[in-house]
C-alpha positions, 0 to 999 in steps of 0.5 A, spaced: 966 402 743 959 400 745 954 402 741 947 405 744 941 405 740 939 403 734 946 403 731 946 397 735 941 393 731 947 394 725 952 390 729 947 384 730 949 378 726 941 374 727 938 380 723 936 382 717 934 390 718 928 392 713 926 399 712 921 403 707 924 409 702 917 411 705 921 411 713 928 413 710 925 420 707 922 421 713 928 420 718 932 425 712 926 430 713 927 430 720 934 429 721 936 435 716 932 439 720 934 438 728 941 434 727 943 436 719 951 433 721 947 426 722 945 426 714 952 421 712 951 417 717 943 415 716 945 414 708 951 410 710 946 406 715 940 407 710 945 403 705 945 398 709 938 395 710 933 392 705 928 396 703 920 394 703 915 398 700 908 396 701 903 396 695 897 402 695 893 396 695 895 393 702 890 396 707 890 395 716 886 391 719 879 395 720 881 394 728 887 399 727 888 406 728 893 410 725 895 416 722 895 416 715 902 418 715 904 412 719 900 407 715 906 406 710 911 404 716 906 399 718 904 397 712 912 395 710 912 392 715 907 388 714 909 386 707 915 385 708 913 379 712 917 383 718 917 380 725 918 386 729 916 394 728 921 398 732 918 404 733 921 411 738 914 413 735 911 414 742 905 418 741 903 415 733 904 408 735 904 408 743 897 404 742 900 398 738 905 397 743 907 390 745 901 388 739 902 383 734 899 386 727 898 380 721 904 377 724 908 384 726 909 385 733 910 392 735 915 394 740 920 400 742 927 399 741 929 398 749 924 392 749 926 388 743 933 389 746 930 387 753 927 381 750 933 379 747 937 379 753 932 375 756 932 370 750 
C-alpha cells in the first residue's frame, strides 16, 4: 500500500522525526475539531517520534517574523538541532519557505519529498 503525505515520513529508515508536545497539542486541538476519528492515529504516530521542546529563553533571529503562536514550532526546531521544518502552514510559515534558519530549512512536505527524490 503507498502511503501519501506525511505518513510517508514514518516508514523512512534515514530519519529521525522530531516534534514539540507544543506542535502535537496543537494537531489534537485541531483534529478533534474537523477530523475526531483520526485521534488514535495521530497518538499512535505521535508515540513514534522524539519530542523537543525549546527552553523560554530561546528567541528568533531579530530578522524573522512570526506569530507568536508559531514561535514554538520553529523554536523546537531549532533547539532540537533539526535539519528540516515540514510545515503544511502556508499562511504562517509561507515567507520562510525554502530559507534556512540557525541551521533549519524551512520547507512544505511535497519539496522535501521532492528534494529526496532528486538525491
Amino acid at each position: 500500500m503507498e502511503l501519501s503525505g506525511l505518513a510517508r515520513l514514518w516508514t523512512l529508515d534515514d530519519v529521525e522525526l522530531l516534534s514539540s508536545a507544543y506542535a502535537i497539542e496543537e494537531a489534537r486541538r485541531n483534529l478533534a475539531v474537523v477530523r475526531r476519528e483520526a485521534l488514535p492515529r495521530l497518538a499512535r504516530l505521535a508515540a513514534s517520534v522524539s519530542t523537543v521542546d525549546a527552553p523560554q529563553t530561546l528567541k528568533l533571529p531579530g530578522n524573522i517574523r512570526l506569530e507568536s503562536k508559531d514561535q514554538p514550532i520553529l523554536l523546537a526546531a531549532i533547539h532540537g538541532k533539526a535539519e528540516y521544518l515540514l510545515t503544511g502552514d502556508a499562511r504562517h510559515f509561507e515567507h520562510l519557505d525554502g530559507k534556512r534558519i540557525k541551521g533549519v530549512l524551512v520547507l512544505r512536505p511535497a519539496q522535501y519529498f521532492g528534494r529526496r527524490q532528486q538525491a
